[in-house]
TIVODREN-393239 format. One record per atom (N, C-alpha, C, CB): x, y, z; residue in one letter. Coordinates in steps of 0.001 Angstrom, whole numbers, padded with zeros to 6 digits, always signed. Glycine has a CB too. Layout:
residues N
XYZA
...
This chain:
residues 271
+000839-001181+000000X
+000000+000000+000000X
+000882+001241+000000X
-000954+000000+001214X
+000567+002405-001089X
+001448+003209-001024X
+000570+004637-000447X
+002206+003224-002443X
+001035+005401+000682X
+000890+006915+000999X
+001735+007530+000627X
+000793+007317+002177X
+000820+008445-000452X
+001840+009695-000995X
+003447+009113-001147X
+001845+011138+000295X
+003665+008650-002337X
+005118+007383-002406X
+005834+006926-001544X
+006210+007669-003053X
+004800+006676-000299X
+005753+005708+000753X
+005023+004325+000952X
+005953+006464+002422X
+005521+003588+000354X
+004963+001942+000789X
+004677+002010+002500X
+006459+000487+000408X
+003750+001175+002672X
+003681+000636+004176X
+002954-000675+003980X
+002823+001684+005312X
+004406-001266+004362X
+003900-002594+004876X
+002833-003151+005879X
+004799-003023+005287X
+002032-004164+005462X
+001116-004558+006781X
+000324-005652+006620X
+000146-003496+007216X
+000178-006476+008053X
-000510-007550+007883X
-002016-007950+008426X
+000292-008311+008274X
-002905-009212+007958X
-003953-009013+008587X
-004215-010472+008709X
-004957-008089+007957X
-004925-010191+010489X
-004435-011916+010906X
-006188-011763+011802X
-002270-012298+012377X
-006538-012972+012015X
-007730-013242+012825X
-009288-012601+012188X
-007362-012563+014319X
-010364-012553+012918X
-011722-012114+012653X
-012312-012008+013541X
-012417-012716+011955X
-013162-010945+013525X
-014370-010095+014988X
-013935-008472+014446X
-013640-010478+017470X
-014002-008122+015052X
-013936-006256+015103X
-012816-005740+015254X
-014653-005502+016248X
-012538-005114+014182X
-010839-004596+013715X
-010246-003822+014798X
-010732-003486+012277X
-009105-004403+014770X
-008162-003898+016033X
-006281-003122+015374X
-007877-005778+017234X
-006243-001950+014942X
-005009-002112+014781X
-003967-002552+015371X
-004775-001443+014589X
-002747-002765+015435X
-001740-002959+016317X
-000569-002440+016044X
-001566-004111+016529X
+000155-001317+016922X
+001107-000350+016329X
+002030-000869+017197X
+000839+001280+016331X
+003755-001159+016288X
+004847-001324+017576X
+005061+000164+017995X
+006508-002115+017115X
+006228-000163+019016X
+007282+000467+019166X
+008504+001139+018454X
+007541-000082+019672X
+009132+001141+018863X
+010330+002441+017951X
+011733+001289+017898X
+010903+004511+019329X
+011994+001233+016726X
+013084-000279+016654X
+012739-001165+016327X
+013638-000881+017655X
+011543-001584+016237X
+011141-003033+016105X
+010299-002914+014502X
+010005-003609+017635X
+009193-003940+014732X
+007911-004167+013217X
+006789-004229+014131X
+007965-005935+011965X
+005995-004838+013282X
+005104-005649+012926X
+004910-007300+013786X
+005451-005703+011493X
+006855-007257+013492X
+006809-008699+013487X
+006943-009045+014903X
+007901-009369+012596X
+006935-008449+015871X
+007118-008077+017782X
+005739-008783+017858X
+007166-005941+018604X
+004647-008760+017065X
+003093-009062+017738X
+002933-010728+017712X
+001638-008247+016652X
+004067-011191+016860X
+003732-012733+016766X
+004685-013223+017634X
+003834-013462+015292X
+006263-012433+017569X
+007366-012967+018772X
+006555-012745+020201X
+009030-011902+018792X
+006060-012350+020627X
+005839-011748+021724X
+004188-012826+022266X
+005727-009838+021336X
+003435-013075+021259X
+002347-013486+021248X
+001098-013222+021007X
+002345-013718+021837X
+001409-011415+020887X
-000198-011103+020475X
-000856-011322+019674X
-000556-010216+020349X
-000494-011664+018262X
-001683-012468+017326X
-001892-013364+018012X
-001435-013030+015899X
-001478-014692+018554X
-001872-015910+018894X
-003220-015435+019680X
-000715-016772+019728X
-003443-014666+020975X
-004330-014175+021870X
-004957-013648+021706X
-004173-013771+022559X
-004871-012731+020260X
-006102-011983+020251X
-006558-012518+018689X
-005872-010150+020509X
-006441-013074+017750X
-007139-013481+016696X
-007907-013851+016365X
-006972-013849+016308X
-008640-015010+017739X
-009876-015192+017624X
-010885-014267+017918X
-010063-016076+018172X
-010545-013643+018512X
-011349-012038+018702X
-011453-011194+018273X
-011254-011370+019341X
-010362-010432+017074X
-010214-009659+016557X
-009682-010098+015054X
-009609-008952+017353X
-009741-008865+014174X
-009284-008575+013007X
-008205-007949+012885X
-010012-008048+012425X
-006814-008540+013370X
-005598-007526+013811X
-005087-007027+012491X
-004275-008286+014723X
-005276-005792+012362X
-004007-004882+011409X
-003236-004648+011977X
-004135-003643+010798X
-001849-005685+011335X
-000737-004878+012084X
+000284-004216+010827X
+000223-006038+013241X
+000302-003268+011487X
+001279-002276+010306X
+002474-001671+010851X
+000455-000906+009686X
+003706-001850+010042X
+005172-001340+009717X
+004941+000118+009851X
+005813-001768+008144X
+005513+001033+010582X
+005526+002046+010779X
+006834+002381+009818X
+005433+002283+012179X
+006031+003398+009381X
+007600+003731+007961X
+008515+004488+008970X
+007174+005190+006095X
+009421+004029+008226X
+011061+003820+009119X
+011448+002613+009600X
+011215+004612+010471X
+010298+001464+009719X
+010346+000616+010476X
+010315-000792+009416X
+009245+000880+011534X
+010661-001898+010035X
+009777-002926+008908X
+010453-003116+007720X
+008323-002353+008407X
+009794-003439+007242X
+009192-003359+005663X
+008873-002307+004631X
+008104-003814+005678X
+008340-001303+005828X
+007592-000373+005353X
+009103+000712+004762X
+006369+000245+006694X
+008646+001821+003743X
+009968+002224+003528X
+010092+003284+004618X
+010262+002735+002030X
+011363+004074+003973X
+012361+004409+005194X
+012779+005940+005115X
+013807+003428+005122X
+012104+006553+004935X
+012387+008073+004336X
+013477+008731+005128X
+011027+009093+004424X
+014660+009454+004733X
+015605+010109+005698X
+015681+011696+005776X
+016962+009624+005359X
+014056+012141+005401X
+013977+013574+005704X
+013088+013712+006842X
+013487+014418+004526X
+013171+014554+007597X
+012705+014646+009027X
+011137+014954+008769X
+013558+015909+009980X
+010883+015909+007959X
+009618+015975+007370X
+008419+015483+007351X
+009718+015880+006637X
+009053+013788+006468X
+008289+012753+006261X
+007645+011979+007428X
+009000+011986+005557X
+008030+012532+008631X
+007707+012136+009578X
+006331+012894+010906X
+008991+012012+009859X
+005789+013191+009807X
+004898+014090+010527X
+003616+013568+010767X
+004741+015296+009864X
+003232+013906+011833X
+002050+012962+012796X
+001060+013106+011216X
+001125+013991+014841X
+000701+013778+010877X
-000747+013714+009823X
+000254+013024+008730X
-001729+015588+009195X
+001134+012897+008470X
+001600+011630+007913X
+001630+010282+008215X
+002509+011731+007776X
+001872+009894+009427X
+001505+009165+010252X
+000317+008419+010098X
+001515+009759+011151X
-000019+009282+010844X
-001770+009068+010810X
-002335+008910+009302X
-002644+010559+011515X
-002159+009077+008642X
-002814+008976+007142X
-002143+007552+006739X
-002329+010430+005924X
-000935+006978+006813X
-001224+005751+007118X
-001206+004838+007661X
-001173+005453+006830X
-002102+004579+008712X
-002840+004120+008832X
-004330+004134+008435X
-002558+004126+009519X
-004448+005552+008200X
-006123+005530+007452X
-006044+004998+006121X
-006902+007140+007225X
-005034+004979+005411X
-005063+004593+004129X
-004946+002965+003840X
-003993+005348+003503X
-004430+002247+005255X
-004547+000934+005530X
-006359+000431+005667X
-003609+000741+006963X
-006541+001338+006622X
-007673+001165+006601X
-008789+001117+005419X
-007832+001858+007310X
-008557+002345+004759X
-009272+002604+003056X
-009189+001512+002465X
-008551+003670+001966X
-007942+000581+002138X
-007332-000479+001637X
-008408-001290+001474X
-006269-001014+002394X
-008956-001597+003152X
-009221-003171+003795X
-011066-002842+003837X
-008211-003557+005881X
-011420-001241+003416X
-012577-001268+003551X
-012993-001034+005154X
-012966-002458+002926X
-012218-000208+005785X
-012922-000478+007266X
-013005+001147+007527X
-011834-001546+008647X
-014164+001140+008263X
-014319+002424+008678X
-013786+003227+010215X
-015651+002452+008554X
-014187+002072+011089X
-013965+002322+012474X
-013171+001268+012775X
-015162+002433+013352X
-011866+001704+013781X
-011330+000540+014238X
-010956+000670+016089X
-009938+000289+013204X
-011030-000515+016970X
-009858-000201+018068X
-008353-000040+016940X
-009695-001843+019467X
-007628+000507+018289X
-006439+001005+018208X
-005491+000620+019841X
-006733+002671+017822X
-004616+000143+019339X
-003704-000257+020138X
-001993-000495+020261X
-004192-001086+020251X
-001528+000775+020732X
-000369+001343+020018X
+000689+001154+021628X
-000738+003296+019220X
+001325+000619+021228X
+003095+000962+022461X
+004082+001794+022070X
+004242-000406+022711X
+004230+002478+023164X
+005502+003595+023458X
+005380+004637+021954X
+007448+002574+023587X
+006066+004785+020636X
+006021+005372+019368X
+004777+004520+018849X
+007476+005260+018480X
+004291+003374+018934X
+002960+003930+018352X
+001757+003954+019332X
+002530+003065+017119X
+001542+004355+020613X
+001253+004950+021428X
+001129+006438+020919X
+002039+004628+022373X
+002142+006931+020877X
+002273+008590+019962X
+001242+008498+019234X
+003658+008976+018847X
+001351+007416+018029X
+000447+007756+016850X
-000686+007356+017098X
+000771+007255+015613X
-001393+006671+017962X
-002692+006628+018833X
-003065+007650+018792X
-002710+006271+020133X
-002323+008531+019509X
-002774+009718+020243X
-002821+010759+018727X
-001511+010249+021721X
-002278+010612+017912X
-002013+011635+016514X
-003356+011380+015895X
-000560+011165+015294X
-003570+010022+016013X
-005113+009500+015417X
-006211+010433+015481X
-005700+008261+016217X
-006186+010224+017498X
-007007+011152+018490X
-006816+012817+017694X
-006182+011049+020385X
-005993+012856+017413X
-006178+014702+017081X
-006557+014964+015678X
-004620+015687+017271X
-006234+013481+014454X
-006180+014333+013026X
-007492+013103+012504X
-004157+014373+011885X
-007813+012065+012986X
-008930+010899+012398X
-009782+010034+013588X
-007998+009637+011437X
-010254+011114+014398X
-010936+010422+015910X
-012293+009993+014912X
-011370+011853+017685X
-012833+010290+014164X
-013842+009073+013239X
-013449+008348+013254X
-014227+008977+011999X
-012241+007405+012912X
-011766+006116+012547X
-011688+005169+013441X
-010665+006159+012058X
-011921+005533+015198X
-011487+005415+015573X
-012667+004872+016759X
-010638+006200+015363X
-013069+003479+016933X
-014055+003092+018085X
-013541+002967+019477X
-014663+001796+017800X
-012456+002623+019800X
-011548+003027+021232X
-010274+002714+020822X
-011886+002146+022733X
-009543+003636+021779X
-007877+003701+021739X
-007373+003445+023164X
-007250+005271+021213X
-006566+002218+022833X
-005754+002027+023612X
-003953+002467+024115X
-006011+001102+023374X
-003670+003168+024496X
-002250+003592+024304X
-001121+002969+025620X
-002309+005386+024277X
-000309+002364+025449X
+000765+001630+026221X
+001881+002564+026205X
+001185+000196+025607X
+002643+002586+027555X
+003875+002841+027517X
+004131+004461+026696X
+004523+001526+026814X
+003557+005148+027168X
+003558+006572+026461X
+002827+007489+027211X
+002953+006584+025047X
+003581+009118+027250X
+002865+009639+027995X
+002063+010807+027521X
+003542+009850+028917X
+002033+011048+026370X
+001110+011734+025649X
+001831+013503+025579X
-000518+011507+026518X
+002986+013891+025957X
+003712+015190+025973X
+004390+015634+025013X
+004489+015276+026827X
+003903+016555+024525X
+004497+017327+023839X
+006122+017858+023774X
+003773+018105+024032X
+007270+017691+022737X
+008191+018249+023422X
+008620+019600+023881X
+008872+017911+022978X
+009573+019322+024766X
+009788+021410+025300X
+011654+021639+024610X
+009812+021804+028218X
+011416+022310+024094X
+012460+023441+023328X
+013477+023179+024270X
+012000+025253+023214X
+013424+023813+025367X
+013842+024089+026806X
+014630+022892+027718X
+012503+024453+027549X
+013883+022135+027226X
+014166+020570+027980X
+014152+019286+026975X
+012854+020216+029176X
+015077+019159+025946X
+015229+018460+024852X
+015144+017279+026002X
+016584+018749+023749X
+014682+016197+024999X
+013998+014584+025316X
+016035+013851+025711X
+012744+013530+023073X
+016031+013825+026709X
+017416+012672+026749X
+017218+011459+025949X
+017744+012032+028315X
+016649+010611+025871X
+016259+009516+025367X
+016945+009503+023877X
+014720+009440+025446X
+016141+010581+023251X
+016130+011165+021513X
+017111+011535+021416X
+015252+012291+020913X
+018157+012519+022316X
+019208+013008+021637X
+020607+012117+022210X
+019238+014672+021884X
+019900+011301+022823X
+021394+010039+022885X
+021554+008911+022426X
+021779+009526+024034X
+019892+008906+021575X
+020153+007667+020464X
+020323+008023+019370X
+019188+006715+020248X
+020216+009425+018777X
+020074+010201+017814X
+022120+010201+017627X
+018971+011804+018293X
+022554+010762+018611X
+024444+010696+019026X
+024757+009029+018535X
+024925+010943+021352X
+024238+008453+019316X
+024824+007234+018992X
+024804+006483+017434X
+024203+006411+019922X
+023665+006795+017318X
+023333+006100+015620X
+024142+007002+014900X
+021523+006156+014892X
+024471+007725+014970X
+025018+008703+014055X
+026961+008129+014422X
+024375+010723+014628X
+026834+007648+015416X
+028469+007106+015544X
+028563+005638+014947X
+029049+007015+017310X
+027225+005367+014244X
+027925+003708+013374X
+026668+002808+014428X
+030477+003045+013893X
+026458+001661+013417X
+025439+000633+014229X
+026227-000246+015163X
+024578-000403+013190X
+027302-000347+015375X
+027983-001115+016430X
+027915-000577+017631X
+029274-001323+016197X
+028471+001094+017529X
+027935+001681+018986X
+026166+001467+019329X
+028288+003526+018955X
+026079+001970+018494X
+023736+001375+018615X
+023721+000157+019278X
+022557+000791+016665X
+024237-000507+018692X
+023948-002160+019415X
+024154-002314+020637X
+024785-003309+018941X
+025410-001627+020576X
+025844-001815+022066X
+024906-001164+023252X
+027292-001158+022210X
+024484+000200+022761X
+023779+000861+023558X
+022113+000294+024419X
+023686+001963+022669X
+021476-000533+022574X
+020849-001248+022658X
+020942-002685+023833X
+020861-001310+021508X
+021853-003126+024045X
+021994-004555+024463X
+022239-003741+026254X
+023633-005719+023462X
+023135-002659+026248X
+022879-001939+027877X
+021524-001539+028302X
+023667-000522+028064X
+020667-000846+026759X
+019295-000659+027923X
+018701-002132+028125X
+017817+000485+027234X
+018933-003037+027508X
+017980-004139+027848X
+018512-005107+029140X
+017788-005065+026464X
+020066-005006+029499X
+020171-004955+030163X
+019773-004353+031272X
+020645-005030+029892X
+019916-003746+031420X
+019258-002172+032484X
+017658-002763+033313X
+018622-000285+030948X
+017004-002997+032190X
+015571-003598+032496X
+015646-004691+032911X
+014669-003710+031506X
+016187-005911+032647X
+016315-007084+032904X
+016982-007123+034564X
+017157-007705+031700X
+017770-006154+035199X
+017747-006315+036643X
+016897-005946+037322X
+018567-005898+037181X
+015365-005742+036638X
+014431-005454+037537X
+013611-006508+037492X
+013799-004267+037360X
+013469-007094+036607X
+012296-007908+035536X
+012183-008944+036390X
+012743-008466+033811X
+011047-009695+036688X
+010471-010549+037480X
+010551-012003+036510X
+008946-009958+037925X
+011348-011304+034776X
+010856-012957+033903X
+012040-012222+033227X
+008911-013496+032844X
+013207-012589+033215X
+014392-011130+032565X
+014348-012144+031350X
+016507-010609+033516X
+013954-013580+031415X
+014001-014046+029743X
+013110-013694+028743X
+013894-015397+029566X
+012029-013052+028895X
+011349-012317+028085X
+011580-011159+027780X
+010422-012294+028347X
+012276-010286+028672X
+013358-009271+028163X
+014238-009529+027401X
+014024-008774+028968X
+015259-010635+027712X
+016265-010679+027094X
+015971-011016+025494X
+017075-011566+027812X
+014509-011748+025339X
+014727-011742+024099X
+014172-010731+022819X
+014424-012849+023957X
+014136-009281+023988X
+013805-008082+023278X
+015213-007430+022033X
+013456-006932+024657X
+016039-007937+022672X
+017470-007224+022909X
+017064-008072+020955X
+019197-007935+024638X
+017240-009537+020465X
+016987-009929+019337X
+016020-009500+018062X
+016794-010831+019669X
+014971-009104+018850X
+013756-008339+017389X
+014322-006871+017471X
+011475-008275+017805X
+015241-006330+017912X
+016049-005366+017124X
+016760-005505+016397X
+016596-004761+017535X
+017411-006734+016429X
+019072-006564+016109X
+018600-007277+014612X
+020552-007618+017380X
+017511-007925+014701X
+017437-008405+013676X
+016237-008032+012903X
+017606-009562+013864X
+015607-006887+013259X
+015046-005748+012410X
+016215-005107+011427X
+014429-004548+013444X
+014741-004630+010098X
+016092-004230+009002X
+015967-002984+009301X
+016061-004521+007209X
+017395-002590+009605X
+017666-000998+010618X
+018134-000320+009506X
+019000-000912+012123X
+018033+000985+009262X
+018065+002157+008518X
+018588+003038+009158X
+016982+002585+008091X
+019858+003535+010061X
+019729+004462+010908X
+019507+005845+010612X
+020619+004374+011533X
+019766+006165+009389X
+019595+007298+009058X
+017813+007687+009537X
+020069+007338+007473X
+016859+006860+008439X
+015507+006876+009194X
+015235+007229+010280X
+015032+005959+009312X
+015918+006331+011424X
+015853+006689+012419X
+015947+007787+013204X
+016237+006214+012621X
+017110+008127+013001X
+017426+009801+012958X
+016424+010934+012460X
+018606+010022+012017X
+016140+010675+011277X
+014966+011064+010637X
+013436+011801+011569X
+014640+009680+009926X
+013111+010614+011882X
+012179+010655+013041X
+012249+010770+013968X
+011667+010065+013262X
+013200+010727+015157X
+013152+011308+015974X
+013526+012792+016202X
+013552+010651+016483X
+014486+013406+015174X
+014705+014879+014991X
+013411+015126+014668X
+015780+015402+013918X
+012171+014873+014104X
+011200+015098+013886X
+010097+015298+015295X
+011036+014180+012969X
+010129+014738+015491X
+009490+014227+016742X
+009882+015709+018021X
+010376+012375+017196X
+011127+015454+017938X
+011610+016892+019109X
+011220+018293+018472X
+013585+017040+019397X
+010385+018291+017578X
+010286+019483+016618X
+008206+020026+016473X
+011151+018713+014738X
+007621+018832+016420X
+006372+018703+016697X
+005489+019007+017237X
+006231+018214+016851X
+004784+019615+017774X
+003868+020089+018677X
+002467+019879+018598X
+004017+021251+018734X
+001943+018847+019184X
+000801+018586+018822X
-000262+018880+019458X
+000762+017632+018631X
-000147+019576+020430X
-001028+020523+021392X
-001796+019846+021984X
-001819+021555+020847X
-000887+018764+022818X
-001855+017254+023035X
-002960+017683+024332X
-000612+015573+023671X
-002972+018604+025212X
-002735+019343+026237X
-004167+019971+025599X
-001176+020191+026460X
-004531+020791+024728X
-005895+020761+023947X
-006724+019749+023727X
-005764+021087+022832X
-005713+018629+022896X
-006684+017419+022267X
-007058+016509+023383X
-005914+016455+021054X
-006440+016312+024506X
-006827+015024+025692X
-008072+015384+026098X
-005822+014868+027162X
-008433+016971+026754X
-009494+017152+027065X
-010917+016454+026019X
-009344+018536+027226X
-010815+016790+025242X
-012017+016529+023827X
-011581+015440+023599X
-012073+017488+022318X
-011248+014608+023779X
-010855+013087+023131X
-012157+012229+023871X
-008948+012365+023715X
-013523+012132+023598X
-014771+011718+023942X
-014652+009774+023553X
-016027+012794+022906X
-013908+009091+023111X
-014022+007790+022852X
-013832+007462+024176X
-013137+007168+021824X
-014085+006039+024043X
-013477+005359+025141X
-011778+004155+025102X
-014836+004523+025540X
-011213+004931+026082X
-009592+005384+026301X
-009056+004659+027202X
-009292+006816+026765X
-007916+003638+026964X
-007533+002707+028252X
-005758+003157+027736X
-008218+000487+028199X
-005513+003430+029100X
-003756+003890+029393X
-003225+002771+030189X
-003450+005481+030415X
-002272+002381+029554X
-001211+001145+030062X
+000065+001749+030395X
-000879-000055+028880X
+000824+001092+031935X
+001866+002033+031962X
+002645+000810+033135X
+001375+003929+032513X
+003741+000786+032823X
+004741+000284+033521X
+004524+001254+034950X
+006240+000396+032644X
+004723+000998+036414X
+004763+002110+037542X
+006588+002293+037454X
+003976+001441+039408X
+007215+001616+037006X
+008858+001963+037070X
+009364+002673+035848X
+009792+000588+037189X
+008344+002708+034573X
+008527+003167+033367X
+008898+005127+033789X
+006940+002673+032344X
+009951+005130+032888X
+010203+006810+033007X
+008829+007369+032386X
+011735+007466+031983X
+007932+006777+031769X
+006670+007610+030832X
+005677+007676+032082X
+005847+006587+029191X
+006121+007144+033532X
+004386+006722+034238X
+004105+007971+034338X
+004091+005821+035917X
+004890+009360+035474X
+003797+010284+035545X
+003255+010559+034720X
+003924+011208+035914X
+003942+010996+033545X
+003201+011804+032807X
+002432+010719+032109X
+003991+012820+031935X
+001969+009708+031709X
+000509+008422+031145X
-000206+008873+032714X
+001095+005876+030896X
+000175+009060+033468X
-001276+009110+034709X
-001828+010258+034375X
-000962+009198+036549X
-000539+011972+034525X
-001090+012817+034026X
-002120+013057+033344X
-000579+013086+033680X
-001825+012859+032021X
-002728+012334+030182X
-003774+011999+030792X
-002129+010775+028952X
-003915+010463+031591X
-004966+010204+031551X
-006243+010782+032361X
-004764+009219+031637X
-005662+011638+033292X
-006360+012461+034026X
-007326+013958+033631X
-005404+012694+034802X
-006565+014117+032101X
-007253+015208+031357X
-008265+014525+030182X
-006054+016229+030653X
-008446+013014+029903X
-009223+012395+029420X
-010447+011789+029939X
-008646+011791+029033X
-011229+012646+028926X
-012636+012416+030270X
-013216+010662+029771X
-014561+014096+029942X
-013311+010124+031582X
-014068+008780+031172X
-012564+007719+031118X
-015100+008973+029322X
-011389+008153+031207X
-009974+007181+030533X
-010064+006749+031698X
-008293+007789+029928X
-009542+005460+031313X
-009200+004496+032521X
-008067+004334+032439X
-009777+003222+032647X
-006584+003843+033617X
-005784+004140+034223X
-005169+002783+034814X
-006243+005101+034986X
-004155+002058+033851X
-003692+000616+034385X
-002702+001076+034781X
-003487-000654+033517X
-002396+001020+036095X
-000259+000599+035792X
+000132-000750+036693X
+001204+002280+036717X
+001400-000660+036345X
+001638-002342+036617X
+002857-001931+037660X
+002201-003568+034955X
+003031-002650+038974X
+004196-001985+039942X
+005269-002905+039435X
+003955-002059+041806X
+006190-002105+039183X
+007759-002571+039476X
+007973-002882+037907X
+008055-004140+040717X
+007311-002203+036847X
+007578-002684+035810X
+008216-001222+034703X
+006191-003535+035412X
+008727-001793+034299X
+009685-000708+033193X
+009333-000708+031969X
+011194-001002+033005X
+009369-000227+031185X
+009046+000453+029947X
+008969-000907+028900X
+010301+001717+029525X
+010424-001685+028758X
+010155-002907+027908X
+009597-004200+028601X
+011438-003288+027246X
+009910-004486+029888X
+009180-005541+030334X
+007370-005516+030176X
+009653-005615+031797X
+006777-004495+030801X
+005467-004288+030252X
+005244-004212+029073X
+004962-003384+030610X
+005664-003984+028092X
+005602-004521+026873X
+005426-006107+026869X
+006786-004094+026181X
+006440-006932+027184X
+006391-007897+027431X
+005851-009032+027457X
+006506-007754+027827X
+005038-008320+028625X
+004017-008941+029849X
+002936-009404+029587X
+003597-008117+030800X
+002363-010224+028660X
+001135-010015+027996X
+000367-010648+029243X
+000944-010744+026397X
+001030-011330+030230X
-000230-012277+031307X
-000332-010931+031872X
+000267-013894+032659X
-000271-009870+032053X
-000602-008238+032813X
-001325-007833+031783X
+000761-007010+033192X
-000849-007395+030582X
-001133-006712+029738X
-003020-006990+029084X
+000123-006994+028816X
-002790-008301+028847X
-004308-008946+028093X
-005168-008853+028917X
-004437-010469+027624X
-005426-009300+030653X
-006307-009106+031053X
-007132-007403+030812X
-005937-009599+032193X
-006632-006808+031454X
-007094-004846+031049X
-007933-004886+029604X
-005241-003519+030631X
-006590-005269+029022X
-006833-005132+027445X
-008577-005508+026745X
-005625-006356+026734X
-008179-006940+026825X
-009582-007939+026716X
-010953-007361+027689X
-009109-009702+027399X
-010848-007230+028635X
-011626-006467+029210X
-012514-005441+028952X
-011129-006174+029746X
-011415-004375+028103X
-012271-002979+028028X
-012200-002878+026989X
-011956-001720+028656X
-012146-004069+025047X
-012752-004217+024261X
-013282-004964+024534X
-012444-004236+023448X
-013767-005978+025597X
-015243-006243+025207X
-016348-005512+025863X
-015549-007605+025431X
-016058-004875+026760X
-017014-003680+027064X
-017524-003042+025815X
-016299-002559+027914X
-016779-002479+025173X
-016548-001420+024240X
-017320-002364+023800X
-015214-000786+023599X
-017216-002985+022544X
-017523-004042+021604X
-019240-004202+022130X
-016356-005591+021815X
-019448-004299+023142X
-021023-005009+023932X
-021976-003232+024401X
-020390-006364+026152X
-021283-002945+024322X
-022092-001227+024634X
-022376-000901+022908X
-020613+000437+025614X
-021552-001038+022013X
-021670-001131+020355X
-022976-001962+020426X
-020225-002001+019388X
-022683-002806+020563X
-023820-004027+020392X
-025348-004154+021203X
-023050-005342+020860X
-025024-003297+022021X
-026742-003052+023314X
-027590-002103+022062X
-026366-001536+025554X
């Protein structure tokens, strides 16, 4: 499927009521089958899962530009156009968490509930550049060997907290063996520190119904409690002692919430 000449890759697995599924930043698509979430949710759902360009499959643009939330967001609507669907859940971690929330501001039609993981919905400040962004942004730019390395310390890092560190550890692999672009990378996150999406406007008016997932050890928790506190009606998971990639992880934490408040959703549709 091409947006405005950018391919995006994407797949479609199971049947019931369409559910997108957005990774994270580093990874695919292909995190939802390592990890397990097609297996768990297919009989229930219609999972779209889609390559976030830069990511994947999907292509890889290296102008900062190309990276703009209503770019973003368009495809996925254009995935959607594709497949014929009008309304979907949405269910996005950490970077596509972001584009959850981009949904929420530029295609809240499309959109029957959003789920957002591991993200805290903030805008960046000029003032207070993102550490995260500008020390992976340094590093990729010094060669993919330093990356790796950097890569294999944060997963380390998490794994001395982790209650199951072998499901961490085998985070540290669907990177390394993602097809990496670093330039892309770069790409988008200089993008990203540049953005302003006036989320701080849009949370208030965001009227769907809204479930926030959050590690309690994750650097994103205050601010996902924050967010969810200016969303009227959002409900408010966090998980204690858990960090940013292990809750990812976690699907025996994660699915209960999850499953839960689409089938609410899904049965209030249906009354």
């Amino acid at each position: 499927m091409n947006n405005s000449d950018v391919r995006i890759h994407y797949r479609v697995e199971g049947t019931g009521p369409p559910l997108v599924l957005m990774h994270g930043r580093f990874v695919s698509s292909e995190i939802h089958y390592s990890i397990g979430t097609v297996e768990a949710l297919r009989e229930r759902h219609r999972l779209i899962m889609i390559d976030a360009r830069g990511h994947g499959r999907s292509d890889k643009p290296h102008e900062p530009e190309s990276y703009r939330m209503d770019s973003l967001v368009g495809d996925v609507t254009t995935v959607l156009d594709e497949l014929g669907i009008g309304k979907t859940h949405y269910f996005g971690y950490s970077m596509g968490g972001r584009t959850g929330l981009g949904m929420a501001k530029y295609a809240p039609e499309r959109l029957t509930s959003l789920i957002i993981g591991g993200y805290a919905g903030k805008d960046p400040d000029p003032a207070h550049p993102d550490e995260f962004h500008e020390r992976m942004t340094q590093r990729l730019r010094m060669g993919r060997e330093t990356w790796v390395s950097d890569v294999r310390a944060m997963v380390q890092a998490e794994m001395q907290t982790a209650e199951k560190p072998s499901l961490v550890e085998g985070f540290a692999p669907m990177i390394l063996q993602s097809q990496f672009d670093p330039q892309a990378f770069i790409a988008q996150m200089t993008w990203e520190q540049k953005e302003c999406m006036r989320m701080a406007d849009v949370l208030p008016r965001l009227s769907l119904p809204c479930l926030m997932l959050v590690g309690e050890a994750d650097a994103q928790f205050e601010g996902a409690r924050a967010a969810s506190r200016l969303i009227p009606n959002a409900r408010f998971v966090s998980f204690p002692g858990l960090r940013h990639i292990e809750t990812m992880m976690r699907l025996d934490m994660l699915l209960p919430p999850i499953l839960a408040f689409l089938s609410e959703v899904d049965g209030c549709l249906k009354a």
